[in-house]
BALO-161400 format. One record per residue (C-alpha): residue in three letters; x negated, y negated, z. Coordinates in steps of 0.02 Angstrom, whole numbers, padded with zeros to 5 digits, always signed. Each point is the difference from the previous one (the first is absolute). Layout:
<atoms>
ALAXYZ/...
</atoms>
This chain:
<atoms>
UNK+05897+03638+02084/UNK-00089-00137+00088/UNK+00112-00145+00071/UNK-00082-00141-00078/UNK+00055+00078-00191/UNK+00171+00004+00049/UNK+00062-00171-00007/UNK+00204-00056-00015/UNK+00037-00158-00098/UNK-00057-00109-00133/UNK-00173+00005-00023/UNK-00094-00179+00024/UNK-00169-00043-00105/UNK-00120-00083+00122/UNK-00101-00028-00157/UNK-00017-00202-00040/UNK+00081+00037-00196/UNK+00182-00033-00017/UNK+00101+00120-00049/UNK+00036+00079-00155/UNK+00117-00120-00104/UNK-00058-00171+00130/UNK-00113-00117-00076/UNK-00130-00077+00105/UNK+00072-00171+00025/UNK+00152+00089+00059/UNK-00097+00115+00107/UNK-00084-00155+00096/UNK+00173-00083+00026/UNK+00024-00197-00029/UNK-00146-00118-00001/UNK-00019-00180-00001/UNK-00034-00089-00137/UNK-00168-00095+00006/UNK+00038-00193-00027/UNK-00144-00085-00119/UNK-00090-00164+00072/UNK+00114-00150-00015/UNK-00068-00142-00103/UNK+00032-00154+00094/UNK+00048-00159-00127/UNK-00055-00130+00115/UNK-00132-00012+00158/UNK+00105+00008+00172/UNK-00066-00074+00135/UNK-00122+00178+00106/UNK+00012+00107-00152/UNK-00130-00005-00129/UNK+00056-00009-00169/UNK-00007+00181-00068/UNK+00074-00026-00180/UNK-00156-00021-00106/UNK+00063-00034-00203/UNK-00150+00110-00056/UNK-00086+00185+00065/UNK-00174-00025+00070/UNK-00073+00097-00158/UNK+00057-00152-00117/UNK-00066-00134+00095/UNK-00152-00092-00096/UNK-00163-00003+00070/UNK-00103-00158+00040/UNK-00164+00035-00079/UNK-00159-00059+00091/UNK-00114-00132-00080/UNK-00125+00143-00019/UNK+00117+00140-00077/UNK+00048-00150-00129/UNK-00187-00014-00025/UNK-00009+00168-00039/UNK+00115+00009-00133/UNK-00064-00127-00094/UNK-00165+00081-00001/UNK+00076+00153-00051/UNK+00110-00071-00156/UNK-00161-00102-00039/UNK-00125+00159-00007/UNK+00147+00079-00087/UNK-00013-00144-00133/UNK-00169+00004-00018/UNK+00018+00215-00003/UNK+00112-00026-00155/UNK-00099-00138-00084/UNK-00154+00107-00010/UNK+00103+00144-00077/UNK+00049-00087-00133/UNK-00150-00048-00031/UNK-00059+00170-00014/UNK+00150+00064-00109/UNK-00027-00156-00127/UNK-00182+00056+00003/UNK+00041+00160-00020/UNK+00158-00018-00133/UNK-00045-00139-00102/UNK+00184-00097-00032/UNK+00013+00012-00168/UNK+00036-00139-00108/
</atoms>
C-alpha cells in the first residue's frame, strides 16, 4: 500500500460543514450579538438627533401647487365623466314612475 492511505488517528474533515450531530451556530463558535441603533430622547450637543417618531415611508408628502392642480382637474373630468353617464343610462332606462 501507498503511504498516504495509511493514516493513524482520528480522522479530521477539512470540509467547511460541521460535523455530524453540530449545528451550524455551534460549528462557527460564539458571535456577537449585533446591537440595533439607539434612539436618542433628546438632541445632545455634536450628535444629531437619530430617534425619528415615524419610518420615512409614513411621512406625508407636501404636494406642489401644480400636482394639487392636477387633482382637481382629474376629480372634476371625473364629475363631469359620471354626469354624462347618467345621462345616457336615464336616456337609455327611462326611471319609471
Amino acid at each position: 500500500m501507498t503511504p498516504y492511505l495509511e493514516k493513524k488517528g482520528p480522522v479530521v474533515s477539512t470540509s467547511s460543514k460541521p460535523a455530524a450531530g453540530m449545528s451550524k451556530d455551534k460549528a462557527k463558535g460564539p458571535q456577537k450579538k449585533q446591537k440595533g441603533p439607539k434612539n436618542y430622547q433628546g438632541k445632545e450637543k455634536g450628535k444629531d438627533n437619530r430617534h425619528t417618531p415615524y419610518p420615512q415611508a409614513f411621512r406625508i408628502p407636501k404636494l406642489e401647487p401644480q400636482a394639487v392642480d392636477s387633482v382637481s382637474n382629474m376629480a372634476r373630468t371625473l364629475i363631469e365623466f359620471t354626469a354624462k353617464e347618467k345621462e345616457i343610462i336615464n336616456r337609455t332606462f327611462p326611471p319609471k314612475e
